[in-house]
C-alpha positions as CSV (number, residue, x, y, z in Angstrom):
1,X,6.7,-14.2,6.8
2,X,5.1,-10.8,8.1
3,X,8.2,-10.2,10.0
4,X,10.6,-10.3,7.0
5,X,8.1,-8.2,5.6
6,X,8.5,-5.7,8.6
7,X,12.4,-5.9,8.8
8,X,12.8,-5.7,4.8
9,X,10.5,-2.5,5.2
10,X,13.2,-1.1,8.0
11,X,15.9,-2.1,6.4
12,X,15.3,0.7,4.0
13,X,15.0,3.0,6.8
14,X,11.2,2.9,7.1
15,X,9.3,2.5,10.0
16,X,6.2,0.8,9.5
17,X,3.2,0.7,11.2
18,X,0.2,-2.1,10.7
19,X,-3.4,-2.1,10.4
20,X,-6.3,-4.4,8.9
21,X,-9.8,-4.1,7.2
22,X,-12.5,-6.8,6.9
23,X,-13.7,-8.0,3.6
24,X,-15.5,-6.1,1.2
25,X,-14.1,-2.5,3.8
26,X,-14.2,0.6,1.3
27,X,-12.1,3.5,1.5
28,X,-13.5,6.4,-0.7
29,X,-11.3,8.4,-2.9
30,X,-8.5,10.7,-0.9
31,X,-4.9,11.6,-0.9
32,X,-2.1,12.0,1.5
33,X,0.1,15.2,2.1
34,X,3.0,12.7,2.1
35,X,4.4,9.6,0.0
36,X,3.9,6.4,1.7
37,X,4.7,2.6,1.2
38,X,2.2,0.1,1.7
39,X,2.8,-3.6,1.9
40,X,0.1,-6.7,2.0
41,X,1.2,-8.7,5.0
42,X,-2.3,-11.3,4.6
43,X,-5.4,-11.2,2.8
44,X,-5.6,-8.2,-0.4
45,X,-6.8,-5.1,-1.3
46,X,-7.7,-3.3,-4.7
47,X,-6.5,0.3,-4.8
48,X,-7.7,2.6,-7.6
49,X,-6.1,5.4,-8.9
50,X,-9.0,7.9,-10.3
51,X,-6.6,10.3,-12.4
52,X,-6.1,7.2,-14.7
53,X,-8.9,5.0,-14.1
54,X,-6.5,2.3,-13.1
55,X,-6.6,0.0,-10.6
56,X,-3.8,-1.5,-8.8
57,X,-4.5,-5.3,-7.3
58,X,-2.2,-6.5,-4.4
59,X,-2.1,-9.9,-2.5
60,X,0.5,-11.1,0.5
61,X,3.9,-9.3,-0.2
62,X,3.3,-7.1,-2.9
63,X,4.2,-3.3,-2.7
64,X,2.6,0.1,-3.7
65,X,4.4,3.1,-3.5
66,X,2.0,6.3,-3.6
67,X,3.1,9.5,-4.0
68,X,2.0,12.1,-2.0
69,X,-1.4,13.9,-3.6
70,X,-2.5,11.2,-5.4
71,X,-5.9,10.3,-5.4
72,X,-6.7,6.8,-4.6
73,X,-9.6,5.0,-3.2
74,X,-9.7,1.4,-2.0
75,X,-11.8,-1.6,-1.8
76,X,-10.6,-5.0,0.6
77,X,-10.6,-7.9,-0.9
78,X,-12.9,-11.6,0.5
79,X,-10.5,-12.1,3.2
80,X,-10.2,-9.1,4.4
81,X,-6.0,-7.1,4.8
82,X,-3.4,-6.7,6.7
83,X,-0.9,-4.3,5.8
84,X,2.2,-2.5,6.6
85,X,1.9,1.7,5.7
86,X,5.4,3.6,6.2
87,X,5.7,7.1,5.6
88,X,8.0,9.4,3.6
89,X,8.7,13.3,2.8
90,X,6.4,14.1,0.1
91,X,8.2,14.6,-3.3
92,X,10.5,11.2,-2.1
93,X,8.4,8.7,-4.8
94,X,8.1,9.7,-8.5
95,X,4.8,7.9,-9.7
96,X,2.6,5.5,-7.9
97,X,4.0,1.9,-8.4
98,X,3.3,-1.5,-7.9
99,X,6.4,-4.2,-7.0
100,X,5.1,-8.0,-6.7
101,X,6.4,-9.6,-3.7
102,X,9.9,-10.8,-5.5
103,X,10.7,-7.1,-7.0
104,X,11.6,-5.6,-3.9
């Protein structure tokens, strides 16, 4: 299944790259200088989005699409992530966006 995941992602042109956290890994607030895609390949991950006090939960396949500058911080879920992370131009996504793993 991480495959398809991989080969949807470059279908779209993207060029993904992978990388994992254990369980209970915390990424404090930050923001990128570009949009990216991230994907849950196993495991999940809780990202919050500070501006709104929201918080985005994904599991295996789901999607978030972050737009450059926008602050997010992160906390792994019990057994621990894997995801995918592609990169785009900044000012390529609109508003950050979550897509369940049959949406996209």
């Amino acid at each position: 299944m991480a495959e398809g995941f991989a080969r949807r992602l470059r279908d779209e042109g993207l060029d993904p790259g992978s990388w994992s956290n254990g369980s209970g890994d915390r990424y404090g607030a930050h923001e990128h200088g570009y949009d990216k895609v991230i994907v849950v390949e196993r495991g999940s991950i809780r990202f919050g989005l500070p501006a709104t006090a929201e918080s985005i939960d994904l599991a295996e396949g789901d999607r978030l699409e972050l737009p450059a500058v926008t602050s997010h911080d992160a906390v792994v879920g019990g057994l621990g992530v894997t995801c995918l992370e592609a990169h785009l131009p900044s000012g390529t996504l609109e508003r950050p966006q979550r897509r369940g793993a049959g949406e996209w």
